[in-house]
C-alpha positions in Angstrom: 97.6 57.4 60.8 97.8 59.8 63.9 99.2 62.9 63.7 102.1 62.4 65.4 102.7 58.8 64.6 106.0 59.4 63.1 107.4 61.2 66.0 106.2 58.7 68.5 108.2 56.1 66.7 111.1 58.4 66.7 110.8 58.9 70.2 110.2 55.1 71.1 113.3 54.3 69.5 115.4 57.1 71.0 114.6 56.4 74.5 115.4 53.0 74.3 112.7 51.0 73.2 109.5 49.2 75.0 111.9 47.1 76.9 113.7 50.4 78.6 110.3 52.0 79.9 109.3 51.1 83.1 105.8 53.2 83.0 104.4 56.6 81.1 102.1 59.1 81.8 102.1 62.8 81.2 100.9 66.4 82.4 99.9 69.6 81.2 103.2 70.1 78.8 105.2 66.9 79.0 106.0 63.1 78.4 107.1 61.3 81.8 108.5 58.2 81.3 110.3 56.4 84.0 113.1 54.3 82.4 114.6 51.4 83.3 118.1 52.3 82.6 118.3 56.2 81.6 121.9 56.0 79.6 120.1 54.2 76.6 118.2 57.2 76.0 120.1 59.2 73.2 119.4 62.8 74.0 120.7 64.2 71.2 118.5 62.2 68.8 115.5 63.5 71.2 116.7 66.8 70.8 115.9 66.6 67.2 112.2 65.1 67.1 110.6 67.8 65.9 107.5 68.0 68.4 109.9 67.9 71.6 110.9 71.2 73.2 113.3 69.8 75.8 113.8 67.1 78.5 115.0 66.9 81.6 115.2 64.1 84.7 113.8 64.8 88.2 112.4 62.9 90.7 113.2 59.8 88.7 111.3 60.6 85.5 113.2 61.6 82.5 110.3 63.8 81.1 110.1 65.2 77.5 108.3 68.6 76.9 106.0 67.9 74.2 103.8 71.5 74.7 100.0 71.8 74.5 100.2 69.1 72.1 101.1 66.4 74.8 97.1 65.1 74.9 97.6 64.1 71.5 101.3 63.2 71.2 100.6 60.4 73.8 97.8 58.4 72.5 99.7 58.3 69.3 102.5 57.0 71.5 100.1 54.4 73.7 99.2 52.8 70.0 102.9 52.9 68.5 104.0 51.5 71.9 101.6 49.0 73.0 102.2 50.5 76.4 98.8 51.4 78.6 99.6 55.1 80.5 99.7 54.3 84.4 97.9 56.8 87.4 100.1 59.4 88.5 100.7 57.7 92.2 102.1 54.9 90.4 104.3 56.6 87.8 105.4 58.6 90.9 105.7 55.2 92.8 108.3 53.8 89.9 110.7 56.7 89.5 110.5 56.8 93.5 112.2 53.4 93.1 114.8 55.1 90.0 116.2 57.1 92.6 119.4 56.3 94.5 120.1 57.4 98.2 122.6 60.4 96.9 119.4 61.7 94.8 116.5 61.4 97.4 119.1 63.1 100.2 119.9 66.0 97.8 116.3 66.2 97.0 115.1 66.2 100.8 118.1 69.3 101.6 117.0 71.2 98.6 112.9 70.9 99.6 114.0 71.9 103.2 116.8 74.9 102.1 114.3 75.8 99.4 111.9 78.2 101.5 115.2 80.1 103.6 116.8 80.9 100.5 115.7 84.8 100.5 117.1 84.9 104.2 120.1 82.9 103.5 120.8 84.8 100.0 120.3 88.3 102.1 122.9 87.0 104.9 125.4 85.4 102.6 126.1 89.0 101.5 126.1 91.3 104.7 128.4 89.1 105.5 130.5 88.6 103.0 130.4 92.6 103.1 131.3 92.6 106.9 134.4 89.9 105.8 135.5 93.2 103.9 135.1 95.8 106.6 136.7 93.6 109.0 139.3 91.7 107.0 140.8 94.0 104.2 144.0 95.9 105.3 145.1 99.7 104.5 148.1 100.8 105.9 148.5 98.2 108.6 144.8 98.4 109.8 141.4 97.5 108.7 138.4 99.7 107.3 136.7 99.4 110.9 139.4 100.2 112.2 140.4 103.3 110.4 136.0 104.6 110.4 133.9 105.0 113.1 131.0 105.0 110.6 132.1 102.0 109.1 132.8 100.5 112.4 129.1 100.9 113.5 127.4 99.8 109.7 129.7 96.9 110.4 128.5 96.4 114.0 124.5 97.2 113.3 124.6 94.6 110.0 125.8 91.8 112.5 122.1 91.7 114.1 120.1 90.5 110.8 123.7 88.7 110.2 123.2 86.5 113.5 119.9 86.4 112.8 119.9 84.6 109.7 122.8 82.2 110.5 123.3 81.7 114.4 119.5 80.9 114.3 119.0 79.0 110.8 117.8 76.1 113.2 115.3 77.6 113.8 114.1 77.9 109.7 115.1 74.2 109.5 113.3 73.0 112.0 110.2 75.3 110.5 110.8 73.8 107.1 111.0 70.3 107.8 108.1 70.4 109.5 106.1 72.2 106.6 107.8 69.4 104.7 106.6 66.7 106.7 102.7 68.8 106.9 102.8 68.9 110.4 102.3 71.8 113.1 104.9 74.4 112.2 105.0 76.6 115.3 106.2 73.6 117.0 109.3 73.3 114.7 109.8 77.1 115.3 109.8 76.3 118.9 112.1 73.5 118.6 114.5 75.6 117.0 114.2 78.4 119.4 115.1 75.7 122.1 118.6 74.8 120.0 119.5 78.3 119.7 118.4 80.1 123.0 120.6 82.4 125.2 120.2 79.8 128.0 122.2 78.1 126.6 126.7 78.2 125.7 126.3 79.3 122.4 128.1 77.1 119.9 131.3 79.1 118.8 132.1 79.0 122.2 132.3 75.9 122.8 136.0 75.0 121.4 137.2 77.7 124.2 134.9 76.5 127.3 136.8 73.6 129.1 134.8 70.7 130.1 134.7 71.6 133.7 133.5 74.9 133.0 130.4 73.8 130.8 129.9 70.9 134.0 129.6 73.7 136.9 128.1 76.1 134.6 126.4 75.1 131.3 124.2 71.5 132.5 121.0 70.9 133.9 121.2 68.5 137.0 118.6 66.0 137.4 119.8 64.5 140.4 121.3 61.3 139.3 122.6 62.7 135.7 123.4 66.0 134.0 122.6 67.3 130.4 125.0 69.5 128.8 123.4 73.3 127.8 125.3 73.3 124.8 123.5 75.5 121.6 123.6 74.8 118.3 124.3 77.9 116.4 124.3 77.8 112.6 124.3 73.7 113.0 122.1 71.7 109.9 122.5 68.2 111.2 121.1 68.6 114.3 118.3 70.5 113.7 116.8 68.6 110.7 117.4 65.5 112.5 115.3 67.1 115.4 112.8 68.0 112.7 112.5 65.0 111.5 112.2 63.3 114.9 109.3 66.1 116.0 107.2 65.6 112.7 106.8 61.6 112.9 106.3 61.9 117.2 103.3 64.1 115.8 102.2 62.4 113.3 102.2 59.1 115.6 100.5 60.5 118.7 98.2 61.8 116.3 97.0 58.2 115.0 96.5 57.4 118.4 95.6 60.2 120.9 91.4 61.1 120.4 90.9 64.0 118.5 88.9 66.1 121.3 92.1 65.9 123.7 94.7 66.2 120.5 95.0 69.9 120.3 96.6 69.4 124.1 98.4 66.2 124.1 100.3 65.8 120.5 101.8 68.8 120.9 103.2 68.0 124.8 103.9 64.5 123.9 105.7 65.7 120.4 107.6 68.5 120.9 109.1 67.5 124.9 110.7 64.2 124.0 112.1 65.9 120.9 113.6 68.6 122.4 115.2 66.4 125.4 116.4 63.7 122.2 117.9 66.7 120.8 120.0 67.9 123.7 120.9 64.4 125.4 121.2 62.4 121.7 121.3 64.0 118.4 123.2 67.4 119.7 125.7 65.3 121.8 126.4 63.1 118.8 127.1 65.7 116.3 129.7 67.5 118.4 131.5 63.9 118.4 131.3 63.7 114.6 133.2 67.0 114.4 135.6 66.0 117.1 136.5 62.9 115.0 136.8 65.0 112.1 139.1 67.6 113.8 141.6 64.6 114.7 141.6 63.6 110.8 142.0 67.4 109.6 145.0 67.4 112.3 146.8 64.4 111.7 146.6 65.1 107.8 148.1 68.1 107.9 151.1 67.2 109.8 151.5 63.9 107.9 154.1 63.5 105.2 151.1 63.3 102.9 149.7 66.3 103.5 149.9 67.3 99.5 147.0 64.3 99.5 145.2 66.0 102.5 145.1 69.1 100.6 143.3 67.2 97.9 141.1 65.5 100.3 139.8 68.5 102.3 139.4 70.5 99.2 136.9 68.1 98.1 135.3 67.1 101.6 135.5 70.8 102.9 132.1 72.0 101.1 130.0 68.9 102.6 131.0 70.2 105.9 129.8 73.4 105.1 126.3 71.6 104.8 126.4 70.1 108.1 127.5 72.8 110.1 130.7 70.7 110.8 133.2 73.0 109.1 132.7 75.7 112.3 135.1 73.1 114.2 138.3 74.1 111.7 138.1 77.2 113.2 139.9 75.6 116.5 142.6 73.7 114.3 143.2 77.0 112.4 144.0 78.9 115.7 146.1 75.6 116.9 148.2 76.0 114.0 148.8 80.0 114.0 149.8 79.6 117.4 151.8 76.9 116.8 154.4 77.5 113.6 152.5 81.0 113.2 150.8 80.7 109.8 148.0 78.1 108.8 147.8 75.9 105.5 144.7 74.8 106.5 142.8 78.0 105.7 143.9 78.4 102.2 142.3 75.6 101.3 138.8 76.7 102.8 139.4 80.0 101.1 139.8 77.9 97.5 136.5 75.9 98.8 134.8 79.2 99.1 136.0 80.3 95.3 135.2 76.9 93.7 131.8 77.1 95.2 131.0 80.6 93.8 132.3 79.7 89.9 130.2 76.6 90.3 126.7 79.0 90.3 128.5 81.6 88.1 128.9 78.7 85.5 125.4 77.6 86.2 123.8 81.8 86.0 125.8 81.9 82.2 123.7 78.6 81.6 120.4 79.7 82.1 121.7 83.5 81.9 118.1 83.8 79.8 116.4 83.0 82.8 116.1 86.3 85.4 114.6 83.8 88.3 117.5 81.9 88.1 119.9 85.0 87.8 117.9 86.6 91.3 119.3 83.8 93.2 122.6 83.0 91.3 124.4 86.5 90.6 124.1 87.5 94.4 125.2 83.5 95.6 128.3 84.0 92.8 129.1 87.1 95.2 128.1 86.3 98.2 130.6 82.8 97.6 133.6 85.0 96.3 133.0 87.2 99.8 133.9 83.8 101.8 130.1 82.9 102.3 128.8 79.7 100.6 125.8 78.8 101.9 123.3 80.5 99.6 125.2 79.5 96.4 125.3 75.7 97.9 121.7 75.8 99.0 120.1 78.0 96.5 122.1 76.6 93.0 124.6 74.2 93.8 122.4 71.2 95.6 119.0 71.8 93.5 121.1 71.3 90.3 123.7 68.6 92.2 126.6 68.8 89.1 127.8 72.7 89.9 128.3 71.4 93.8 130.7 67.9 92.5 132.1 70.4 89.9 132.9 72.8 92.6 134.1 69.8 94.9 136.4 68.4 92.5 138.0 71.8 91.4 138.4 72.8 95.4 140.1 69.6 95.6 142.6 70.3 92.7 143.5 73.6 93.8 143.9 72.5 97.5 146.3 69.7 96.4 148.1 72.7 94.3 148.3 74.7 97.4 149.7 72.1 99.5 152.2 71.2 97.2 153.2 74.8 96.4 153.8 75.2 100.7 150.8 78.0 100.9 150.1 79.2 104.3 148.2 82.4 105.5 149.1 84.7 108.1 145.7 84.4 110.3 142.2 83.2 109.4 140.8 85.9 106.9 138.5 86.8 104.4 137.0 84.0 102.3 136.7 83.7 98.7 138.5 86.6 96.5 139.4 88.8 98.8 141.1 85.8 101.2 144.5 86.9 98.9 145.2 89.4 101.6 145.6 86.8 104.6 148.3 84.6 102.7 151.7 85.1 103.8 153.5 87.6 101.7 156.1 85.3 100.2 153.3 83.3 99.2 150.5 85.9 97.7 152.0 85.4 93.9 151.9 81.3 94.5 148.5 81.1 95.3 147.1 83.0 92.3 147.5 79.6 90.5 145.1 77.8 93.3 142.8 80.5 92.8 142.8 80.5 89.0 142.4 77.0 89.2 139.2 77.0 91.8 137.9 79.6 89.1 138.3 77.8 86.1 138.0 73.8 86.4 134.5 74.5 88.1 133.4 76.4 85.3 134.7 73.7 82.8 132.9 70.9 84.6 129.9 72.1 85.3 129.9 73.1 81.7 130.4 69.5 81.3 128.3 67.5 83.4 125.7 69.1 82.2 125.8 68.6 78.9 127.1 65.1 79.3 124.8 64.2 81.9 126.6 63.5 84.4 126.0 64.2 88.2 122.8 65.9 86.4 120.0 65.4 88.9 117.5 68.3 86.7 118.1 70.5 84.1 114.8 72.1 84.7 112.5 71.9 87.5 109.2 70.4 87.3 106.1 71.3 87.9 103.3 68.5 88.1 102.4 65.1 87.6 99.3 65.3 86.5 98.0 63.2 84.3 95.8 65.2 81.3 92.1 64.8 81.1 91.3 65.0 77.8 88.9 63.9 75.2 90.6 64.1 72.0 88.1 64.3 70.0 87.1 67.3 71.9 90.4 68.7 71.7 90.8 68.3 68.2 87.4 69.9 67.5 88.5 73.0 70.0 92.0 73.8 68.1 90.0 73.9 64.5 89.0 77.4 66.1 92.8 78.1 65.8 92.7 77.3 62.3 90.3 79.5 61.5 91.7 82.3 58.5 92.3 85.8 61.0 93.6 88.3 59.0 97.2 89.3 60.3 97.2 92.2 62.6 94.1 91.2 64.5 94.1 92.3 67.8 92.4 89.8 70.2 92.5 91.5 74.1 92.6 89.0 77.1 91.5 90.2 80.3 92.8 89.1 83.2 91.2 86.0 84.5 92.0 86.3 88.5 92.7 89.6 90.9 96.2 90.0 92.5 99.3 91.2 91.5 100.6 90.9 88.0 104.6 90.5 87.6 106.5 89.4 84.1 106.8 85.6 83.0 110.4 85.6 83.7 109.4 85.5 87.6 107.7 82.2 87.6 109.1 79.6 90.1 109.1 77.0 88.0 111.5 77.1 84.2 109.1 75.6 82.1 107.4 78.5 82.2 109.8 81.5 83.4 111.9 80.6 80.6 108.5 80.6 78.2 109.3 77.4 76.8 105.3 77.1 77.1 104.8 80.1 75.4 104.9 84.0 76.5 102.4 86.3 79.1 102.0 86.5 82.7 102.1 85.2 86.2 99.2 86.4 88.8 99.9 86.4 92.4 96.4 85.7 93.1 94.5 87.9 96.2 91.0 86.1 95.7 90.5 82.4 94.6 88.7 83.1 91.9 89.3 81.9 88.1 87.0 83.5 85.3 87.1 83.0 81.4 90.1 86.1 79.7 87.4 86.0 76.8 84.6 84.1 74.9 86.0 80.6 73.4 86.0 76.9 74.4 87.4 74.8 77.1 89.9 73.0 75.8 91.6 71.3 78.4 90.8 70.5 82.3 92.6 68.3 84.3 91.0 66.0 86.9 92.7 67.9 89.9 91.3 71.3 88.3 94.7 73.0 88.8 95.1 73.9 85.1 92.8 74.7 82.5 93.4 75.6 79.1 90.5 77.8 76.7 90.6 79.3 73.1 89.2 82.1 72.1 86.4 82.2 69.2 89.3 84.0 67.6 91.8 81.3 67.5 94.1 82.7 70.6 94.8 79.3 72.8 95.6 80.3 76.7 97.0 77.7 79.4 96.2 79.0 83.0 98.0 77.1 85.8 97.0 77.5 89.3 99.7 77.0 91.5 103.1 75.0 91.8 102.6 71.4 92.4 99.3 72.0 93.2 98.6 68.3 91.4 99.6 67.0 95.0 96.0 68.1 96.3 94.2 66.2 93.8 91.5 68.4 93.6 91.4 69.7 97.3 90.5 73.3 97.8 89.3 73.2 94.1 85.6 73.4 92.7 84.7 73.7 88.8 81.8 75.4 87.1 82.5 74.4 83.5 83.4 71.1 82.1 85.8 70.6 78.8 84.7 71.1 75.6 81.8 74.1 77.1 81.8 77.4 75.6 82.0 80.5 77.9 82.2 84.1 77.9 84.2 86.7 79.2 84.3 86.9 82.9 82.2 83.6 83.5 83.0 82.0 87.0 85.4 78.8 85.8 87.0 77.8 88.8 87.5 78.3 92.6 90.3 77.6 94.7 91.0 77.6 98.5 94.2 80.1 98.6 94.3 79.3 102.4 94.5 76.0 102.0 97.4 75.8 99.0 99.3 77.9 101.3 99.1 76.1 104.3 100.3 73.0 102.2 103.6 74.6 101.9 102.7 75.3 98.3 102.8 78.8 96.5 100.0 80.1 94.7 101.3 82.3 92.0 99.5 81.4 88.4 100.6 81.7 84.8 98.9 83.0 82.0 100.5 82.3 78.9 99.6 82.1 75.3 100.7 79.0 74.1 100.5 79.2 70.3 102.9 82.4 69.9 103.8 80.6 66.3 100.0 82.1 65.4 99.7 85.3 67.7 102.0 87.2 69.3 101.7 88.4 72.9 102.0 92.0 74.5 101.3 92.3 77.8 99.1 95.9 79.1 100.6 98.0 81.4 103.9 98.0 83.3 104.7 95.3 85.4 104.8 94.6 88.2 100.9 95.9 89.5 97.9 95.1 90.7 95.3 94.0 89.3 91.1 93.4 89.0 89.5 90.3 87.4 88.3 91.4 84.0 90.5 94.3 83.7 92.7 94.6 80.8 95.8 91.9 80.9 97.3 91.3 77.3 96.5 92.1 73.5 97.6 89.1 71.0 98.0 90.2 67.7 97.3 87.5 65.0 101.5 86.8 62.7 
């Protein structure tokens, strides 16, 4: 009987059966399955196997964390099952196929949005804190208004405040291309080439009549004209550009002679792209929003504008993504101008509130997690300031059920609004603060839309996660691997573990690589920030260099040498992991100098790795070093955090419970 025989069947049963699993592998910690039809897996009865730890779905795998454990766990599930493990390409290849067009688009946005989170977290709040200094009223007049210092903290934070957002094409264009593992100064380029002062910057565009920007703002070939029109803060445009650059490269590339490449992909790449993006993709976008600015107008002076409300509350916040939502700003001054207040701007402001109780909801459900609370305490503020974009990019879209919990609750209280007649004076401050541009007959009233914004996004995203629904992860993963091990091997390696220490023993684990040393907590990915793995460290690795924390065994390698796990002659069981989603270079940039199951001694050579190389992959580097059998020893990390460190120099003491 294996040793986990029982929970195998337990597991079998609770996803579904044979007949719901489409193909199984697994990784370092976890079961992947990729199911046929994921609602006939009864969480709750997974919850309470005993050997599982958590699940979560992403990428089209609904994957179970097993633990260090997993080598075992699945042969025992191979023989209860009848079901043969698959390669990782194909297991990746199935829940590729699991994934509907909603889910592979919010993945793409969030892979893309991913790497300009610190810059877009960092703008969301000077300006949100410029919305104050320009926007809230004393006495008649506004703090820049009433300071001179203010006025010029307000006026010097605007240049890393156009920085970030007038020119995020030019990040999306970078990011796509690092995506896409093509040239990435060319997508810098190409976003310089949306953005640059040649150009009639976007925001200007609504007040430049046509005949201006056609004597003025067009290049003349001769026999037609292209528009000089920028594309400020726009997302649609420059990803499609991105897009559109990385597969010209990557076809000219196939075909152009590599000793002539280095001149001709880039010319034959990057000009078409940029013309394609001026005479085509550009040109088309600023239609889209001029179709959407005739909907927006004719719904608000409809006699259904109570259903408009509704319907913009919910459709305002995809706008936002695209760039789109700058074109209100015309209808909002139409409005004032015309019956002197706006009812269309309340219902941005309640957007903006919705958006921001979404990630609150989400930071007090992984409060436990300080990577997660980093990004989502400053997006909660930066949202109730009237600036959205890091909590939709940073929380809202990688999780997907805050952003439809924020939708549907913007909707609500935008329906609320319109019904309850709620107009604002002038175009204000967003989020909390946006109180102070509502009409005064009107201030009391739209404390209920607010209240609202705040507390059904809370309630649903409470609820779609725990139900399920809208839930694209719960946790993100780290790998698909697939785990080399002999268990035989294995087994024979963990008797160590068993092996009578008297309590108290001190076992000390140096560290295995050079770099910088920073707490668990800080860890990219929540398997192990959240040390459902088990407690220590991650390195931030200066040399590529990986060398044994202390004598013991090799008890785990995998076959892309991205992880390896050793115990110590004294029982303690470590788990180093090289790298997030390292597994995708299958052994690239790595090289081995042990093999599993060999014994070795402190400071032995195990493993090199190319740090260059990870890096230019568009994939970080950072390592954890964690002590997965905490329910034997219990680790304390040396030192204060965060430091540098030396390979070999003290790292952690486990102490034997």
């Amino acid at each position: 009987m294996g040793k986990f025989e029982k929970q195998a069947q337990e597991l079998l049963d609770a996803i579904g059966g044979k007949e719901n699993i489409s193909a199984v592998t697994h990784c370092a910690t976890r079961m992947r399955f990729v199911l046929n039809d994921d609602a006939k897996a009864d969480k709750k009865r997974i919850e309470n196997i005993s050997t599982t730890k958590g699940m979560f779905t992403n990428a089209g795998q609904f994957q179970v964390i097993i633990g260090n454990d997993v080598a075992t766990f699945y042969n025992d599930f191979s023989a209860i099952s009848g079901i043969e493990g698959v390669s990782k390409e194909a297991a990746k290849s199935a829940a590729k196929s699991n994934q509907n067009v909603v889910q592979r688009l919010v993945g793409t946005l969030s892979e893309i949005f991913t790497p300009l989170l610190p810059a877009i977290i960092v703008g969301g709040l000077i300006l949100g804190f410029r919305n104050i200094l320009e926007g809230v009223q004393f006495g008649g007049s506004t703090i820049v208004e009433n300071s001179q210092f203010w006025a010029g903290v307000n006026g010097f934070l605007w240049l890393p405040g156009e920085a970030i957002f007038h020119f995020l094409p030019v990040g999306i264009a970078w990011s796509v291309t690092r995506k896409m593992g093509t040239t990435q100064i060319l997508g810098i380029v190409l976003g310089i080439t949306l953005v640059s002062p040649q150009l009639l910057n976007a925001y200007a565009v609504n007040g430049t009549s046509a005949a201006e920007i056609a004597k003025n703002w067009s290049w003349d070939f001769g026999f037609f004209t292209m528009d000089k029109i920028g594309y400020q803060a726009q997302v649609i445009p420059a990803m499609a550009a991105g897009f559109l650059l990385a597969y010209l490269e990557k076809f000219f590339r196939k075909y152009i002679p590599e000793a002539v490449s280095m001149i001709f992909v880039p010319l034959f790449a990057l000009i078409p792209t940029i013309i394609a993006a001026h005479a085509i993709i550009g040109p088309i976008g600023w239609k889209i929003g001029q179709g959407i600015s005739f909907v927006v107008n004719t719904g608000l002076t409809s006699s259904l504008s109570w259903l408009f409300g509704g319907i913009f509350g919910i459709l305002y916040a995809p706008l936002v993504i695209t760039g789109l939502h700058h074109t209100t700003l015309a209808i909002d001054s139409q409005l004032i101008a015309d019956f002197g207040s706006t009812n269309l701007w309340p219902l941005i402001d309640l957007s903006n509130i919705a958006q921001g109780a979404s990630v609150f909801a989400v930071y007090l459900l992984h409060k436990k997690n300080k990577k997660e609370a980093e990004i989502s305490v400053p997006a909660t503020i930066s949202a109730w300031l009237g600036v959205t974009e890091p909590a939709m990019f940073g929380i809202n879209l990688k999780y997907l059920y805050p952003f439809v919990a924020a939708m549907i609750g913007s909707g609500i209280a935008g329906m609320v609004s319109t019904l309850m007649g709620v107009r604002a004076n002038s175009i204000g401050v967003g989020g909390l603060p946006g109180i102070l541009a509502i009409r005064g007959e009107d201030m009391l009233k739209f404390i209920i839309p607010m209240m609202i914004a705040i507390v059904v996004p809370i309630i649903l995203t409470f609820f779609f996660r725990q139900a399920g629904i809208f839930n694209k992860i719960d946790l993100v993963g780290a790998d698909d691997a697939t785990f080399a091990s002999d268990p035989a091997t294995l087994e024979g390696a963990q008797q160590i573990a068993k092996t009578e220490i008297p309590k108290g023993t001190l076992v000390n684990v140096t560290s295995p690589l050079s770099g910088e040393v920073r707490e668990l907590a800080t860890a990219t990915d929540p398997v192990f920030s959240q040390g459902i793995m088990g407690q220590g460290v991650v390195i931030e690795p200066s040399e590529g260099v990986l060398t044994a924390p202390f004598d013991g065994i090799v008890s785990a390698f995998f076959p892309t040498k991205h992880a390896i796990g050793l115990i110590s002659d004294a029982g303690v069981e470590i788990l180093m992991h090289i790298g997030m989603d390292t597994v995708k270079l299958d052994g690239k940039g790595f090289e081995a100098f042990v093999s599993q199951g060999d014994h070795v001694t402190q400071g032995q050579r195990l493993l090199t790795f190319d740090i260059d190389l990870i890096k230019k992959q568009g994939l970080i580097v950072e390592t954890p070093v964690i002590v997965t059998n905490q329910d034997s020893f219990q680790p304390d990390v040396s030192g204060q955090l965060p430091r540098t460190i030396r390979s070999g120099d003290d790292l952690l003491t486990a102490t034997k419970i």
